[in-house]
N, C-alpha and C positions, 0 to 999 in steps of 0.2 A: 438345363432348365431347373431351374428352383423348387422343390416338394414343399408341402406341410401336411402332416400329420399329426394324430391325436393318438398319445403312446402315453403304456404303463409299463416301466421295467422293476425288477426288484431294486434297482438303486433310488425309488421313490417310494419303497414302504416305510413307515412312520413306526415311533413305537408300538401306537394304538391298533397295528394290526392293517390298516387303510394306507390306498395308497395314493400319491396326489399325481392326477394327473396334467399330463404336461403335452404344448404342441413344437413336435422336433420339426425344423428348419433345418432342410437339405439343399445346400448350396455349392456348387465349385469342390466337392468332395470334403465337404467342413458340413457338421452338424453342430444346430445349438437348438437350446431349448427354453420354451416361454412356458410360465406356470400359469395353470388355469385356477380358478377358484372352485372345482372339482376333485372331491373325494371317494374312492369308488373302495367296497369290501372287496373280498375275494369270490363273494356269489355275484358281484354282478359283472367276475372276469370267468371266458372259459381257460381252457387248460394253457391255451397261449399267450396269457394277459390282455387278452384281446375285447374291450369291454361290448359285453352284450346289453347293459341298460339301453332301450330304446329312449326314454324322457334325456339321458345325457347326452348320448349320442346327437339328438336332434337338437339341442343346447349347440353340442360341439362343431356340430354342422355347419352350423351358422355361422359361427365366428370362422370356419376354414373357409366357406365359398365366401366369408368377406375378402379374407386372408388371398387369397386365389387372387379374386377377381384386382387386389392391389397390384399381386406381383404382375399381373396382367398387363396391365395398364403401365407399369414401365416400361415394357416394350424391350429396344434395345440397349435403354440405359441401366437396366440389369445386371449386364454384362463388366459394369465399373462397381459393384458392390461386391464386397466383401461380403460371408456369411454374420459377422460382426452388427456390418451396416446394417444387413437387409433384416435379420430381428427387431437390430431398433426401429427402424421405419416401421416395420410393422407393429411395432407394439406401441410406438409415439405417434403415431400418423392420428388418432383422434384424443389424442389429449391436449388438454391444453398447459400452456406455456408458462407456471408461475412467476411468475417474476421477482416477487419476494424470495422465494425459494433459490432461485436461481443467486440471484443478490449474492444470500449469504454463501452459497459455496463457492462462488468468484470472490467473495473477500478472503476465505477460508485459503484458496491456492497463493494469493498476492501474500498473506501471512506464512505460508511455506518459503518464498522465496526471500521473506526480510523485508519485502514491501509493506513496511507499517506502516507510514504515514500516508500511502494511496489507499492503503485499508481502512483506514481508518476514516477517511473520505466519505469514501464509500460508506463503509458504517453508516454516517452520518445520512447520505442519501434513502438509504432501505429505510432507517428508522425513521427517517421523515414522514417519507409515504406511508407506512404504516400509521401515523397520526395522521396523516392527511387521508387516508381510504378507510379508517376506523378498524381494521381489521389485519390479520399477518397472511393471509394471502390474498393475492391480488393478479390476473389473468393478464396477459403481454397484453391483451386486446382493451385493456382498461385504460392500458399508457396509450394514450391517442392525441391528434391537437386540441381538441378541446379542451381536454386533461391538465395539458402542459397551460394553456394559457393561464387556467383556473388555478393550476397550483401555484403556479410563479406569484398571483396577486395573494394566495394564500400565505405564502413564503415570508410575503413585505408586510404582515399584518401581525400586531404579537400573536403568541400560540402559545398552549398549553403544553406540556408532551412530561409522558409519566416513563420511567424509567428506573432500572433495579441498579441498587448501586451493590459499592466491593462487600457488602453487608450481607445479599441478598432481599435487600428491604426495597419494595417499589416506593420514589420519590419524586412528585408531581412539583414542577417548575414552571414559572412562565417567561417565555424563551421572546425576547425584542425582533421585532419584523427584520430581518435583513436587506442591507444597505443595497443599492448596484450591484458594486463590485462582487458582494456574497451572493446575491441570486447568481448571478454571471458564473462561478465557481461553482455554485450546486447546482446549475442546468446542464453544464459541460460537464460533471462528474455521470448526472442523472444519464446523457447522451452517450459518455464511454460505457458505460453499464449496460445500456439500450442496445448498443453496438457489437458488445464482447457476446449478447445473449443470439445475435443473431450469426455471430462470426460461429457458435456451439450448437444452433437448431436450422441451421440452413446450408446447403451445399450449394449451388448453384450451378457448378461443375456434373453434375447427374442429376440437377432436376429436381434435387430435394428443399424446397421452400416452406419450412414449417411458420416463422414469419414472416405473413408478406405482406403488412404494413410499416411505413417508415414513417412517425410522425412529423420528422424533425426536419422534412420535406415544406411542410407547412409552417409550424413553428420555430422562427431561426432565432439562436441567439445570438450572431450576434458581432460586431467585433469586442474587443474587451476592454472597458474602463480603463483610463488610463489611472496608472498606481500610483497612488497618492507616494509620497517619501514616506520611506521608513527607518531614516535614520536619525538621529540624533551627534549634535553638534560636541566637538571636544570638549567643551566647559558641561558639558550635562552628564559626559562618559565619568569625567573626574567625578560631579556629582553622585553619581552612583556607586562608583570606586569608595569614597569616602565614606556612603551615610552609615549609621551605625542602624543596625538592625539587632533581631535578639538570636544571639547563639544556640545552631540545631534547630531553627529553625526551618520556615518553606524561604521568607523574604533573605537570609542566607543561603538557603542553597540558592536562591534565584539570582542575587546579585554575584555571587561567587563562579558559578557557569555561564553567567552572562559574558563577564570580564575575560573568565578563561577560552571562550569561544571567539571573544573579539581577540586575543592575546596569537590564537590556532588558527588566525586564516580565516574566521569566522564556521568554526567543526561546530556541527550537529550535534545538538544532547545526544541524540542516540547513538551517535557513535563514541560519545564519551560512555554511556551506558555498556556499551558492547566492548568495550576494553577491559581485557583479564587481570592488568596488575601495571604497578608504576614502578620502574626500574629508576632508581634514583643516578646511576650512571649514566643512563638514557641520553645523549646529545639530539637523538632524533624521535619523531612519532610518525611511524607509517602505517595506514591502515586503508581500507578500501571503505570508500563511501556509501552507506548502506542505501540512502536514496538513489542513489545511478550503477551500483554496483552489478546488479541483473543488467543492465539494458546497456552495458558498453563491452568493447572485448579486451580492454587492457583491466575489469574490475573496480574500476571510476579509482585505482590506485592514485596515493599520495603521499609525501615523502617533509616531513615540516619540523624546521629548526624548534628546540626546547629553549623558547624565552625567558631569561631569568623570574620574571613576574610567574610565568605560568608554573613553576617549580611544588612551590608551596600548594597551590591547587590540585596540581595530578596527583602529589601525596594525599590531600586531603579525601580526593573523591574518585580515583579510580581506581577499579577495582572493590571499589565497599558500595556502589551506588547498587550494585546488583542485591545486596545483602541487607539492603533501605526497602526494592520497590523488584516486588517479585515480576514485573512485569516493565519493559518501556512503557507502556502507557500511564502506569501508578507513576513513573517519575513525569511523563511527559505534564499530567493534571496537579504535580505538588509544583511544578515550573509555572504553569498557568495562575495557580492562586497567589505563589509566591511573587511572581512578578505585578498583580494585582496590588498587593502591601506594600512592594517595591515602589509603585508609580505614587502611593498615599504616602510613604516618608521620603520620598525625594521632594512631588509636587512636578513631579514629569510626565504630561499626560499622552499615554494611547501607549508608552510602548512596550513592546514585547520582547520574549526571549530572540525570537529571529531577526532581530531588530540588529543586536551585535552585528550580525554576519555583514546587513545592508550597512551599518555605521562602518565597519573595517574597510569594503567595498569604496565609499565613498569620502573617507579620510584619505586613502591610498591613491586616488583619482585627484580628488580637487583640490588637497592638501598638499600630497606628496607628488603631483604632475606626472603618477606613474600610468604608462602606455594602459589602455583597456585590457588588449592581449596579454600582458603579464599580470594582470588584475583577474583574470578570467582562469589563467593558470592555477594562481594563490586558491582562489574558489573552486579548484576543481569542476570546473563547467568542461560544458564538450564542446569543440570548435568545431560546428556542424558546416560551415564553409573549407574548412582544409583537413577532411577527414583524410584522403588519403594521402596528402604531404604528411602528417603525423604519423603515416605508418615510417615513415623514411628517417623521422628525426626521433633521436632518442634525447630522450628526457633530460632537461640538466634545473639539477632540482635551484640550485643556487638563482635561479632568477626567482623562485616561490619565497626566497630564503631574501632578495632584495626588496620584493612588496612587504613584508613581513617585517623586516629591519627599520625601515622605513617609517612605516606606522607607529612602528613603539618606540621612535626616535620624538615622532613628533607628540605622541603622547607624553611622553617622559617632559618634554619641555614645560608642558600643563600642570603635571604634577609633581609636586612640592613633597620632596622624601622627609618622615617622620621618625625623631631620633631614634622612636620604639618600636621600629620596621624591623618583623625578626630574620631579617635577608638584606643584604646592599644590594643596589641596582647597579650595574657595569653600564656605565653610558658608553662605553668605547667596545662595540662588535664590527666584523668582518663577517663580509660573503667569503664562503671559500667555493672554489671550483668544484660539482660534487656531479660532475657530466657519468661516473661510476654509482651507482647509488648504492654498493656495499664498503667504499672506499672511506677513511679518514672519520667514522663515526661508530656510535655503538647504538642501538635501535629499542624501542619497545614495540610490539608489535599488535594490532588489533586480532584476535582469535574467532574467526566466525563459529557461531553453537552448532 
């Protein structure tokens, strides 16, 4: 059976002489202890520590016959608590839920494991709400259907939202109503957040239901917009290859990791971000994808030929991008503006740095008539249909290395080499057999921090 008590030991005197009292939770032979908002001298303990205040005491009372009367009431599911658990139930059983709060420390762990860009998501969701509820805290009990319908029409209307930039200076912006597809994406982000907060304040297994409302019961979102394209055609890739931009600049680095991403299989800024240095030997670039790297168990590993075009680029920015933008997000927002300038001196509207990866995807398909499955390879996707036949087959990078070949065959055909190209393009490459991935190459390697 489970105790609580209201105890003073010398491990709770202060320097001021007082001591804070605290109630120990006797469980399963484990003590833990809850701090009260009670300070007590040494006259109002006898020689045992044993506090004689009557006005505290009957303070203290109260709160233990509530404490009691909890453990009570679980009855025999008791018996599945930890001392751990049964503190926190006791000490969370009448608070409530913030949400906000909660928010930011679920981004805070997604940021430990390299999940930046679901953090950053997220981000976006918390700070929403927070202009949308006028205030930085906000009760689970406030996110309800009502809630959701109201905020989603608030979503699609322009908004205000003030916000501290890398200065520390707050900068008030008016932010365009978001389309379908963007509500669609910030209800389902809102809904994993809603989810993660109840997968951390509810057990169900013992009975413990701190939320036990579901909104998302009543308000559905949905199935999901069908996605517009986001590629762009090979006479627009050269476009952008060609336009002249101004040197050290954002519309440089944008155009220049644009082409190198489309050149790498369509790689992630951040994982150009996260590369320690360019081995000019280098034949190969392997690194583990930092978007699926948590959530597979081979480490979303990938293994991709150094295309003579990409050469000049990984000298230019890897490894120094870290020494640019103390942060992936400082480069993720000079990629966002720069490609902004990007679409104003081309005259190519809507696209984005992700845009590469979809343009490589879809040159490779309906250009180069390469199979999806060896398409999905190159992209480091997961074949969530033949998980377990992939445990059987090992990897042979050379089919990543024929999508790849391919693509910048047929790009090379578009593009017209310029006598004052300080590199020749080899139009004449080979797949080799690379079924060994430490065999017939020399590697640079992505360094996780």
């Amino acid at each position: 059976m489970a105790t609580v008590n209201a105890v003073v030991y010398d491990q709770f005197k202060r320097e001021d002489g007082t001591f804070h009292v605290q109630i120990k939770v006797f469980h399963k032979d484990v003590r833990r202890f809850i701090e009260t908002n009670h300070y007590v001298t040494a006259r109002q303990l006898d020689e045992d520590l044993k506090i004689k205040d009557k006005h505290i005491l009957k303070s203290l009372d109260e709160t233990l016959v509530d404490y009691r009367k909890t453990i009570g009431d679980l009855g025999p599911k008791l018996d599945f608590f930890t001392c751990d658990d049964l503190k926190a139930y006791l000490v969370n059983k009448d608070k409530e839920v913030d949400f906000i709060a909660f928010c930011t420390q679920h981004i805070i762990s997604l940021r430990k494991v390299k999940r930046d860009g679901t953090a950053n998501n997220h981000r976006a969701v918390r700070n929403s709400l927070i202009d949308y509820f006028k205030k930085k805290s906000v009760s689970i009990i406030e996110i309800n259907s009502g809630m959701l319908f109201a905020y989603e029409k608030w979503l699609q209307n322009d908004r205000t939202m003030s916000r501290i930039n890398q200065l520390g200076n707050e900068v008030t912006t008016t932010e365009k109503g978001m389309q379908v597809g963007g509500v669609y994406s910030h209800m389902r982000d809102l809904r994993t957040l809603f989810n993660e907060a109840r997968k951390v304040y509810n057990n169900e297994d013992i009975g413990v239901v701190k939320i036990k409302h579901y909104p998302f019961k009543v308000y559905k979102i949905g199935a999901p917009p069908k996605t517009r394209k986001r590629n762009i055609p090979g006479e627009q890739l050269v476009k952008i290859k060609n336009c002249v931009v101004e040197p050290g600049g954002r519309a440089e680095l944008a155009r220049d990791l644009f082409l190198l991403s489309f050149y790498m299989c369509g790689m992630n800024a951040v994982d150009f971000y996260n590369l320690d240095g360019y081995d000019p030997q280098s034949t190969r670039l392997e690194y583990n994808r930092s978007k699926t790297s948590s959530l597979r168990d081979d480490g979303a590993f990938i293994s991709i030929k150094i295309v003579p075009e990409a050469r000049p680029l990984l000298e230019k920015y890897i490894g120094k991008l870290q020494d640019r933008y103390s942060t992936y997000n400082g480069l993720d927002t000079a990629l966002s503006k720069g490609m902004k300038l990007l679409r104003n001196t081309t005259g190519i509207p809507e696209v984005t740095f992700y845009w590469a990866r979809h343009t490589f995807a879809t040159i490779a398909r309906n250009k180069c008539k390469i199979a999806k499955e060896d398409i999905a390879e190159a992209l480091n996707h997961v074949d969530g249909e033949h998980k377990t036949t992939d445990i059987y087959i090992e990897k042979d990078w050379s089919i990543v290395d024929n999508v790849q070949v391919s693509v910048m065959k047929f790009l090379r055909k578009l593009v017209k080499p310029k006598p004052d190209k300080p590199y020749k393009l080899k139009v004449k490459e080979s797949v080799k057999e690379l079924n060994n991935p430490n065999d017939q190459r020399k590697t640079m390697r992505l360094v996780s921090a």
